[in-house]
C-alpha positions as CSV (number, residue, x, y, z in Angstrom):
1,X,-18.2,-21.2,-19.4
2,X,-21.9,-22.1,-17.4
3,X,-25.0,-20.0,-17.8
4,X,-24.9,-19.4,-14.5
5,X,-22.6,-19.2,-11.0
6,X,-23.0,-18.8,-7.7
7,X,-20.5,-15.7,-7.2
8,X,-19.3,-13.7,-9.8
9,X,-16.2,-11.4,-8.8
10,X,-15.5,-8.1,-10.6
11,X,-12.0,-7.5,-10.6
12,X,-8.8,-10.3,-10.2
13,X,-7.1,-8.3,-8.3
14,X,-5.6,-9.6,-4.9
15,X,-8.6,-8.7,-2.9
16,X,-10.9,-10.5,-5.3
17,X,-8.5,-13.8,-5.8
18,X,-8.4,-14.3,-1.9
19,X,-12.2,-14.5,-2.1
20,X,-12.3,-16.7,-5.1
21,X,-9.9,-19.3,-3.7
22,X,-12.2,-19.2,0.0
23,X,-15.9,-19.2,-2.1
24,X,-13.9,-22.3,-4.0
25,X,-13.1,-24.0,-1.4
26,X,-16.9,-23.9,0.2
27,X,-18.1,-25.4,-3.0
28,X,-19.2,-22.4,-4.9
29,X,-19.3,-22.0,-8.5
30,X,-17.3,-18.8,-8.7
31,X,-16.4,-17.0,-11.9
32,X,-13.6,-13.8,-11.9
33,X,-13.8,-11.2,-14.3
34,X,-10.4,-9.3,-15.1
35,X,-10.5,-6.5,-17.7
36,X,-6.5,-6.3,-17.8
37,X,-4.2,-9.3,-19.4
38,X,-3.7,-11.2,-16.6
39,X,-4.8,-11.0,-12.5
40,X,-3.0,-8.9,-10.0
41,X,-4.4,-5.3,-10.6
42,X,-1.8,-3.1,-8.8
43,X,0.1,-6.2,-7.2
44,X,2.2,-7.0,-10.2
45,X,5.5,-7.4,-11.2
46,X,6.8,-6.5,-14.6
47,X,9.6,-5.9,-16.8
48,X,9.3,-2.1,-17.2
49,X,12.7,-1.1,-19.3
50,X,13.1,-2.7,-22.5
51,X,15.5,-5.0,-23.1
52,X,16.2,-4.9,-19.2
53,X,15.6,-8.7,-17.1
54,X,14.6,-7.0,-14.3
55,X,11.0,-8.1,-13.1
56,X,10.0,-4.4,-10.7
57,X,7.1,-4.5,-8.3
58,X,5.9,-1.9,-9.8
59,X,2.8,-0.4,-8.1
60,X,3.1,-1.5,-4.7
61,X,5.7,-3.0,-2.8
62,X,5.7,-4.3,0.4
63,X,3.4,-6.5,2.3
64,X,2.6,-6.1,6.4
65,X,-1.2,-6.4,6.1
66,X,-1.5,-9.8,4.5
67,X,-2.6,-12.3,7.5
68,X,-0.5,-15.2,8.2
69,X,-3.7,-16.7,8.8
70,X,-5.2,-16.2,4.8
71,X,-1.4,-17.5,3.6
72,X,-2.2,-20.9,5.8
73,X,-5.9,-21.2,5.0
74,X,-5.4,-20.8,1.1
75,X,-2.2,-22.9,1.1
76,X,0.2,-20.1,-0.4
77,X,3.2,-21.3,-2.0
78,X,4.8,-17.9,-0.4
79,X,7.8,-16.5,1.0
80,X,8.0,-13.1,2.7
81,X,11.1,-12.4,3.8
82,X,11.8,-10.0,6.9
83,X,14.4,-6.8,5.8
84,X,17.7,-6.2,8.3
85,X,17.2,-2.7,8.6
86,X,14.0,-0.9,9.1
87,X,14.8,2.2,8.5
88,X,17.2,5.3,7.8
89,X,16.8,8.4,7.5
90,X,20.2,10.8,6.1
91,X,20.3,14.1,8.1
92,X,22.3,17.0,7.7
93,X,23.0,18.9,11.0
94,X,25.7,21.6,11.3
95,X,27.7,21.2,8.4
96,X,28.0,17.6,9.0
97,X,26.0,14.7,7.1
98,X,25.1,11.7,9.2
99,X,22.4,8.7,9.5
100,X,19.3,7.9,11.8
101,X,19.5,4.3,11.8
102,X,17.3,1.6,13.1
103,X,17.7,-1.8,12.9
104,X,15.8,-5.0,12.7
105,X,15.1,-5.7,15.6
106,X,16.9,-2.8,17.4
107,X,19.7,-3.2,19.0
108,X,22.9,-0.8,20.7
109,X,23.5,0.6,17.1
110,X,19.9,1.9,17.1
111,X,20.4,3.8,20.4
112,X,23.8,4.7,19.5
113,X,22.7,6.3,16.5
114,X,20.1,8.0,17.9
115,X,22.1,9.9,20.8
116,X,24.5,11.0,17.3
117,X,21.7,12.9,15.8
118,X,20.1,13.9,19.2
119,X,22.7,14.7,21.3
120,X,20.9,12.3,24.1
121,X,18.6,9.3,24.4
122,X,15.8,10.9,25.5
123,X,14.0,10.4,21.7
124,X,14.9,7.2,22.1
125,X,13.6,6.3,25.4
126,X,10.4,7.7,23.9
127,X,10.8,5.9,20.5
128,X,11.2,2.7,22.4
129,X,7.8,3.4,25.0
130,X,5.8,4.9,22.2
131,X,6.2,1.7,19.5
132,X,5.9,-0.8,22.9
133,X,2.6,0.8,23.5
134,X,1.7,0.5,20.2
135,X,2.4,-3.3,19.6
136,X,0.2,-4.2,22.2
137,X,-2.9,-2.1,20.6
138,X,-1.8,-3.8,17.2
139,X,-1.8,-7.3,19.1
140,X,-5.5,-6.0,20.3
141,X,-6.4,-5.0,16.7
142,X,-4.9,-7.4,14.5
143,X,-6.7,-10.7,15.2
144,X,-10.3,-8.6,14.8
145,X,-9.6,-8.0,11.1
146,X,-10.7,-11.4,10.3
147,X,-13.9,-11.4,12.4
148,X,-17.1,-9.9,12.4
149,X,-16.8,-5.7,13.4
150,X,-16.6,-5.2,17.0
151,X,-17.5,-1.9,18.6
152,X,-14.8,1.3,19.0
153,X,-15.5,1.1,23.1
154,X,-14.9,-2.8,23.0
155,X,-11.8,-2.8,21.3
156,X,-10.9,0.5,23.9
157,X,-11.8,-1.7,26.9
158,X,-9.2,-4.3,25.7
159,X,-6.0,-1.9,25.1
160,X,-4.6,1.4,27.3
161,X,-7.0,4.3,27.1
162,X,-4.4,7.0,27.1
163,X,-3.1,5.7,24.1
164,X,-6.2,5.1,22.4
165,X,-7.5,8.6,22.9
166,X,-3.8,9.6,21.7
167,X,-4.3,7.8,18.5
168,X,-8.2,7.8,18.1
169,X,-9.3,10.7,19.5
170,X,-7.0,13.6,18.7
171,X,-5.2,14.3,15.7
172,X,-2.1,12.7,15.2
173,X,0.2,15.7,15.5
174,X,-0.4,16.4,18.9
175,X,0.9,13.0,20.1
176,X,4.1,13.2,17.8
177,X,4.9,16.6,19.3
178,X,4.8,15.6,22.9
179,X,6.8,12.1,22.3
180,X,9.2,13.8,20.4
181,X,11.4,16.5,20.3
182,X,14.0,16.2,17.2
183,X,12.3,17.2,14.0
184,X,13.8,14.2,12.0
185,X,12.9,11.7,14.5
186,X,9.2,13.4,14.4
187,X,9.0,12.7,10.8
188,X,10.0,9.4,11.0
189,X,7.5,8.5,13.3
190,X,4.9,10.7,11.2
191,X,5.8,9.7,7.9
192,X,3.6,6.7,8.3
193,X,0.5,8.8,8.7
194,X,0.6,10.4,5.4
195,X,2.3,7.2,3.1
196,X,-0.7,7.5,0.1
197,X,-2.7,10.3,2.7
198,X,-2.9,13.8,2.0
199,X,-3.5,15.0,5.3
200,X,-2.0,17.7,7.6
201,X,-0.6,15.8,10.7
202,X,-3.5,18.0,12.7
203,X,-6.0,17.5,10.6
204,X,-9.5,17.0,12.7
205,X,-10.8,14.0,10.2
206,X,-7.8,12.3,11.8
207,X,-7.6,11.0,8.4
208,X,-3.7,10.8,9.1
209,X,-4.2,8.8,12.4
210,X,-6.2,6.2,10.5
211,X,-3.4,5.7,7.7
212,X,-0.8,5.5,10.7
213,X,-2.6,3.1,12.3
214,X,-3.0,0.9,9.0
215,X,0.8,1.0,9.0
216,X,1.4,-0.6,12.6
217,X,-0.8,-3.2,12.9
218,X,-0.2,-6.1,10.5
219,X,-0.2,-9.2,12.1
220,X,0.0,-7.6,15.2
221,X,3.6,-6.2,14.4
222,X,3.6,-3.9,11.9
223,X,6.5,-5.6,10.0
224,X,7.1,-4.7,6.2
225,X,8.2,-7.4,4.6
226,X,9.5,-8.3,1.1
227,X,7.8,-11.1,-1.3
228,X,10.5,-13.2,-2.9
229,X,9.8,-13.1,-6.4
230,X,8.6,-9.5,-6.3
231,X,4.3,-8.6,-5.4
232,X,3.8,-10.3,-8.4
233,X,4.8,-13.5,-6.8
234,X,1.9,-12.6,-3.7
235,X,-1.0,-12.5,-6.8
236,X,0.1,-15.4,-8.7
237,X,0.1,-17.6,-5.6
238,X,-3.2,-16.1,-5.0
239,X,-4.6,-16.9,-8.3
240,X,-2.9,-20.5,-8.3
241,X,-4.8,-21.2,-5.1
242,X,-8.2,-19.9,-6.9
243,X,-7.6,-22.5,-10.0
244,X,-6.6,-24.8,-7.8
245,X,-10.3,-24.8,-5.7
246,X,-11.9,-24.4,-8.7
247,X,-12.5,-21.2,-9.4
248,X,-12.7,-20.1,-13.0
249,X,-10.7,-16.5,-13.8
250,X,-11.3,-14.9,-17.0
251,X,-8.8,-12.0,-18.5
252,X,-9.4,-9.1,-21.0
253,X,-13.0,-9.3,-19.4
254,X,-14.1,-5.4,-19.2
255,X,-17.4,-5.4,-16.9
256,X,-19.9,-3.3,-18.1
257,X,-22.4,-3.0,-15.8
258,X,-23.9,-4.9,-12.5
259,X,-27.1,-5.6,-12.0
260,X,-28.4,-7.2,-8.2
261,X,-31.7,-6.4,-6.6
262,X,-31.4,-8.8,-3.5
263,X,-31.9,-12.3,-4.4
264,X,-30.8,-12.5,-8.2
265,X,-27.9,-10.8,-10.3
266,X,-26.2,-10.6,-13.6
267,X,-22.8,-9.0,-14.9
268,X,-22.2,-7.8,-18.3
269,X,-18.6,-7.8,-19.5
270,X,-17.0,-6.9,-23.1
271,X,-14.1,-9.6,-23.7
272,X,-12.3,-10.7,-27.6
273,X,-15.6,-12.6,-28.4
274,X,-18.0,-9.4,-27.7
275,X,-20.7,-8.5,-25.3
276,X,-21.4,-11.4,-22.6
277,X,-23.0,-11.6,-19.5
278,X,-23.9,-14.2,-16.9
279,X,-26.6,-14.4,-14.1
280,X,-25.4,-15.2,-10.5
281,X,-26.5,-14.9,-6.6
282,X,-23.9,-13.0,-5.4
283,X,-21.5,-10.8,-7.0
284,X,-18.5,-9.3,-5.2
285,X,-17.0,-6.4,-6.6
286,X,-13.3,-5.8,-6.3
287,X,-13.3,-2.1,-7.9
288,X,-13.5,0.7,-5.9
289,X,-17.0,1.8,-4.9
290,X,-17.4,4.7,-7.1
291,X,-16.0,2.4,-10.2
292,X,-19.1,0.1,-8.4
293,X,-21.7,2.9,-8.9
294,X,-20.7,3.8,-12.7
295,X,-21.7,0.3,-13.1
296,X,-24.9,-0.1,-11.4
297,X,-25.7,3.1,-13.4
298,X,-26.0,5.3,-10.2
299,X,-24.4,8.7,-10.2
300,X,-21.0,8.9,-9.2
301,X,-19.8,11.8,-7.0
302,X,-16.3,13.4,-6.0
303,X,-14.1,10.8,-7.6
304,X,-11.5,10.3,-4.2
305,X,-8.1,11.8,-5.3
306,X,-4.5,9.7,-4.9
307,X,-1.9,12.1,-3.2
308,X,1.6,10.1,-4.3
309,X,4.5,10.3,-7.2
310,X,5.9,6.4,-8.1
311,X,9.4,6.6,-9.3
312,X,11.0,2.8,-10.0
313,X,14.9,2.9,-11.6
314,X,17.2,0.6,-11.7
315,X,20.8,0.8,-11.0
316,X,24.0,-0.1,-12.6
317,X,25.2,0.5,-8.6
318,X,24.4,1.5,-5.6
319,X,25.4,4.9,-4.8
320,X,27.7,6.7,-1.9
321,X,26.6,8.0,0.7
322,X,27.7,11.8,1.7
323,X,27.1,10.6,5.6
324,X,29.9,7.6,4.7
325,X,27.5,5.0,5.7
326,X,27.3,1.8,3.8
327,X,24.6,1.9,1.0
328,X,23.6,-1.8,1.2
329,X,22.7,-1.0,5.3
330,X,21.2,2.8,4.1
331,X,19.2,1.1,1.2
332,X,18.4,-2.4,3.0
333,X,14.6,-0.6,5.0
334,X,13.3,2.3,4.4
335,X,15.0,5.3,3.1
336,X,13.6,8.3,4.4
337,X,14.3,11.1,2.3
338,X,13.2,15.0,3.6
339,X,10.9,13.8,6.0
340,X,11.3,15.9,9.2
341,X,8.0,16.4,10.7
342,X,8.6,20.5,9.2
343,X,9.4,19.4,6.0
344,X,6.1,16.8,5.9
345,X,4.1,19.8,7.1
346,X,6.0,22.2,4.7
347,X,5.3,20.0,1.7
348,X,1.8,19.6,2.4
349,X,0.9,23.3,3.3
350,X,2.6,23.9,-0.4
351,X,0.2,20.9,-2.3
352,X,-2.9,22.2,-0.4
353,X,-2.1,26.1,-2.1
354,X,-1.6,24.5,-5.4
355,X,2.0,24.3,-5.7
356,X,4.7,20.9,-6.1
357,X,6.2,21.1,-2.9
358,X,9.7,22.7,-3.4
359,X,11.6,20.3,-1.1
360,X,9.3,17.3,-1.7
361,X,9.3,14.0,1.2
362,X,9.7,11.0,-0.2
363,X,11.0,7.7,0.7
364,X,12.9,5.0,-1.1
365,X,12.9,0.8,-1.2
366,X,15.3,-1.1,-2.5
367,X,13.6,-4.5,-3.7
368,X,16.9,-6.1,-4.4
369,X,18.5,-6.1,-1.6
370,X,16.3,-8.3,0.6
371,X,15.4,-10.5,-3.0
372,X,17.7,-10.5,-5.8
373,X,15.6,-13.1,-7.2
374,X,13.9,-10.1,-9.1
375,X,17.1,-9.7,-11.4
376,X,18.9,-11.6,-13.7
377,X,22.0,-13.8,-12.4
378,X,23.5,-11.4,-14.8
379,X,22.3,-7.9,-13.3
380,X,23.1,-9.8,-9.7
381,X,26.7,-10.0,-10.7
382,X,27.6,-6.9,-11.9
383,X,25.7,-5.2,-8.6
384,X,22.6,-4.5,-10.4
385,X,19.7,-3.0,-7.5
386,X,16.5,-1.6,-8.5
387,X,14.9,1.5,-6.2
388,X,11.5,2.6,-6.0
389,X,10.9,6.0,-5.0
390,X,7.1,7.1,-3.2
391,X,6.8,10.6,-2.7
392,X,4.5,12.3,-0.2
393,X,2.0,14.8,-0.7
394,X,1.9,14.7,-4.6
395,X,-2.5,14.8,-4.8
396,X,-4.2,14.5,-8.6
397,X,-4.7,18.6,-8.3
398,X,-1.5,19.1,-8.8
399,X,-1.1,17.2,-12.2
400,X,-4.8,18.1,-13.7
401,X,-3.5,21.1,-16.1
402,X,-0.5,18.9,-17.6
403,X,0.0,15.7,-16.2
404,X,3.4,15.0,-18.1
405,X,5.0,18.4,-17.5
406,X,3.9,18.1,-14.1
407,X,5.4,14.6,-13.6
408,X,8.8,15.7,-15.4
409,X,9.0,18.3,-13.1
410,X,7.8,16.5,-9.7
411,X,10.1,13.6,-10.7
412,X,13.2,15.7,-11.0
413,X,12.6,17.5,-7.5
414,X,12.1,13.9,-5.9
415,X,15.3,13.0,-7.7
416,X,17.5,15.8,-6.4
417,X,16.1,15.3,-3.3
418,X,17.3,11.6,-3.0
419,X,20.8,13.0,-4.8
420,X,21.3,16.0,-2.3
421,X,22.6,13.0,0.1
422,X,24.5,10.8,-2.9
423,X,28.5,11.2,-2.2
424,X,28.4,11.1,-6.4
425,X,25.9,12.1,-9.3
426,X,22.6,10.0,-8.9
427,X,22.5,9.2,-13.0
428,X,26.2,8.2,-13.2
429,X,24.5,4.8,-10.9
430,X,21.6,4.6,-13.2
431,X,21.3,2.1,-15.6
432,X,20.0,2.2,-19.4
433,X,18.2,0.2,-21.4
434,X,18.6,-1.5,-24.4
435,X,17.5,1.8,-26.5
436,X,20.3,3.6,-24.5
437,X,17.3,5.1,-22.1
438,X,17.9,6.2,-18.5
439,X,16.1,3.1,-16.3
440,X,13.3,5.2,-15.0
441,X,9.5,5.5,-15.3
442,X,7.3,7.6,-12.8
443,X,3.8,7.0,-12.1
444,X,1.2,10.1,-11.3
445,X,-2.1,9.7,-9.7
446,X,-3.5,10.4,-12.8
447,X,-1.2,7.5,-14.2
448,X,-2.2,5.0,-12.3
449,X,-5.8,5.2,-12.5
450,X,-5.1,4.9,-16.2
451,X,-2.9,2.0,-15.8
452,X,-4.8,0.1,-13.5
453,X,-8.2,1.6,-13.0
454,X,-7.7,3.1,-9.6
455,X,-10.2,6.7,-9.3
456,X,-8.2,9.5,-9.2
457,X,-5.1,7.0,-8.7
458,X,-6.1,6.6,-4.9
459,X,-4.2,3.7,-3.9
460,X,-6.9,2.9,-1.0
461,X,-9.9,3.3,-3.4
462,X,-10.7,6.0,-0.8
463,X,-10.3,7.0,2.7
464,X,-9.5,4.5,5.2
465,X,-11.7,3.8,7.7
466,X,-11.3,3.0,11.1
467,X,-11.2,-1.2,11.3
468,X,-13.9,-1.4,13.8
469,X,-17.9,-0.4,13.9
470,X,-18.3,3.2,14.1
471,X,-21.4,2.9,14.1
472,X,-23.8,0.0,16.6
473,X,-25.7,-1.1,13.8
474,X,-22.5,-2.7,12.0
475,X,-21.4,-4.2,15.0
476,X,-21.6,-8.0,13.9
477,X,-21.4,-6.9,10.0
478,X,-18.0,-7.9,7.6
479,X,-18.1,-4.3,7.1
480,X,-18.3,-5.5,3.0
481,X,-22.0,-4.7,3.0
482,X,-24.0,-2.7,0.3
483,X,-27.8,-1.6,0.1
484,X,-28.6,-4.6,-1.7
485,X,-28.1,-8.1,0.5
486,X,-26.6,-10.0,-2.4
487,X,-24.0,-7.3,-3.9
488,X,-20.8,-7.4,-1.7
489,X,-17.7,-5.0,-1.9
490,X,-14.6,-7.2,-1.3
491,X,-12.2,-4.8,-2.4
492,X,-9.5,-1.9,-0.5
493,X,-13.0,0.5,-0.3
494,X,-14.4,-2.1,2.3
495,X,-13.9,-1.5,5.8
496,X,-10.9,-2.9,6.6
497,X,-9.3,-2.8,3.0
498,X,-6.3,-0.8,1.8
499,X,-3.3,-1.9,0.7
500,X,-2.1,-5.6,0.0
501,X,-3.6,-7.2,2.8
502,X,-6.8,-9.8,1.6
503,X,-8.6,-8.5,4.1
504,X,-12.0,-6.8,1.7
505,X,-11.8,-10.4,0.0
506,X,-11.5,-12.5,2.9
507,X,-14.7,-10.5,4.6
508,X,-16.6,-10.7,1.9
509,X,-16.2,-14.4,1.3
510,X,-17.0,-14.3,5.3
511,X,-19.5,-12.4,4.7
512,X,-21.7,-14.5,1.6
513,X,-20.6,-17.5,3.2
514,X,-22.7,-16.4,6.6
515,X,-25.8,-15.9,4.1
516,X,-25.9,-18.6,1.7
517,X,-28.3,-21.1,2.7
């Protein structure tokens, strides 16, 4: 290892591999620093049962954010593959269980099965008008994620201004309500407003029509899409390319503290061989920024506070359906599970006095559908699937007094939930491992700051921001800047960041890159 590099990066996970493998490329001596065993962070995939070959994304899951464009540029050795159904939601309506279905792309089936549930295609007219007008302010939005900040009145002058006051100006709520009229088809529309957001859908931060927005604009279509080879696949590509342009990535490297005053900077890290630290120009720091101020020795406030329940299983089978449908359509998108727009509401109002929400929202994925590659040919063949379960409106709070009787407890509501549907008991389809264990492990705020160093288990490092200046005096700016010139935040608390997208790391490296001399 040298004395000294140009960048130093704290953190290996995606967002800080992306800008390894661009400040690489440029010709920087760039040095990673990754206190776990190996890169990723949350974007990992793991064998979590024991005795079990099956390799569960199991933090995140999906990936809409990540730009073609960073895939190209870095030369990713990448597949993400598109899922055949988008979505659908199991409803029962008088007496009588049925499906909300929507296909990828939509198609008579959609339509058909939204006059079933409605009793008319008026939601679906509206459906169909209200995500039109929203693909063409995610074509406006997308392409500016890669660029310097533009202002909230430029973007506005390039997109319809009803809609952006809809979505920009007014809490979220108040547009789903006058779209919509069916409660479920409310709630599927909503539920991407709150997915890692603890927010009423009329709450005045609009707080809830940032997180909706985050949802819908990937690449300028908002498509979900699943990484052959699970997420783990998305950060070892990443951390290929880094090697590859010469970037050096060190493991089992804790960072102690971060010292930059402008022009020079050093980073202290504890690794097998003891205390270490190097001096730099730049250092880039892919931990969230109140991680960042614990290690610049500043005081830390308010730790930001994760509001979801991770539930992976795997199953020995899919299971039936009480609506008759066919589980590998049902299971193939998303799998919407108690999340009318009441129920969302409901559930919230309960978390906000204190309480697990009785009925809680969640909604399921099923990895192996879209990529069995995840599995053994073994588990393939006898019809082996693994599920991951995100429930909605879980915050820290509600876990602080006794995080494991609180999870047993959340964990079985979420459960039944997904069972009330099930044609046939949910644990007769789950498999066991190789101690004769039930396949499944559930993850708490509180558990996944422990696991992977996330405050309070916030999955965003924070609250999103809107991806555009706010403010004149960023307009221009990567929106990656601190108070000190040569001390970058490339991670999901940049503007911008959030979920697995690249987008704090490629900033940042845009960012240093329009500095260095």
């Amino acid at each position: 290892m040298k004395d000294f590099y140009d960048v130093v990066i704290v953190g290996g996970g995606h967002n800080g591999l992306v800008a390894a493998s661009y400040l690489a490329q440029a010709g920087l001596s760039t040095l990673v620093l990754e206190q776990q065993r190996r890169t990723g962070g949350a974007a990992v995939s793991q064998k979590v049962f024991p005795g079990v070959d099956a390799r569960l994304s199991r933090y995140s899951y999906l990936v809409s954010l990540l730009p073609d464009k960073i895939v190209a540029d870095l030369g990713l050795s990448l597949e993400l593959r598109s899922r055949g159904v988008a979505s659908y939601t199991p409803v029962r309506r008088s007496g009588r269980d049925v499906g909300l279905m929507v296909e990828r792309p939509e198609g008579a089936a959609t339509r058909a099965s939204f006059e079933a549930l409605t009793g008319s295609d008026a939601d679906y007219d509206a459906w169909t008008a209200f995500y039109g007008a929203v693909g063409s302010l995610a074509a406006a939005i997308a392409p500016t994620l890669l660029e310097p900040l533009v202002s909230a009145a430029e973007l506005r002058s390039r997109v319809d201004a009803g809609l952006w006051d809809e979505l920009v100006e007014r809490p979220f709520g108040e547009a789903v309500e006058r779209r919509f009229a069916d409660d479920t088809v409310r709630g599927v529309v909503a539920t991407d407003s709150v997915i890692g957001t603890f927010a009423s859908l009329h709450d005045e931060s609009l707080i809830q029509n940032r997180c909706f927005l985050y949802h819908l604009i990937g690449n300028g279509t908002g498509e979900w899409r699943v990484p052959v080879g699970g997420m783990g696949a998305v950060t070892d590509a990443l951390a290929a390319a880094a090697r590859q342009a010469g970037a050096s990535l060190i493991t089992n490297a804790s960072v102690t503290r971060v010292e930059a005053d402008g022009v020079s900077a050093s980073v202290t890290w504890l690794g097998g061989d003891g205390e270490r630290s190097v001096d730099c120009s730049y250092v880039l720091a892919n931990v969230a920024p109140a991680t960042l101020d614990a290690l610049r020795g500043r005081p830390v406030g308010d730790k930001p506070e994760g509001s979801q329940l991770k539930v992976n299983l795997l199953l020995s089978r899919l299971p039936a359906l009480k609506s008759g449908d066919d589980p590998r359509r049902a299971f193939a998108g998303t799998f919407h599970i108690d999340e009318d727009y009441s129920q969302l509401e409901s559930a919230y109002q309960s978390a906000l006095s204190g309480e697990l929400p009785a009925v809680p929202p969640s909604e399921v994925y099923c990895h192996s559908l879209t990529d069995p590659s995840i599995l053994s040919p073994a588990l393939v063949a006898s019809g082996h699937h693994t599920l991951t379960v995100f429930g909605v409106h879980f915050p820290a709070r509600l876990f602080a007094s006794d995080n494991d009787a609180a999870r047993a407890e959340a964990t079985r509501r979420v459960l039944a939930g997904l069972e009330s549907y099930l044609a046939e008991p949910l644990e007769d389809c789950i498999a066991r491992d190789v101690d004769g264990n039930l396949c499944i492990e559930a993850k708490t705020p509180y558990d996944i700051e422990e696991s992977v160093g996330m405050p309070g288990g916030h999955i965003f490092h924070g609250d999103l921001q809107w991806p555009w200046a706010t403010d004149d005096a960023d307009v221009g700016r990567w929106g990656t800047e601190t108070d000190v010139a040569n001390l970058l935040i490339c991670g999901s608390g940049a503007r911008r960041g959030g979920a697995v997208s690249g987008l704090g790391g490629h900033n940042a490296a845009m960012s240093l890159l329009s500095q260095h001399p």
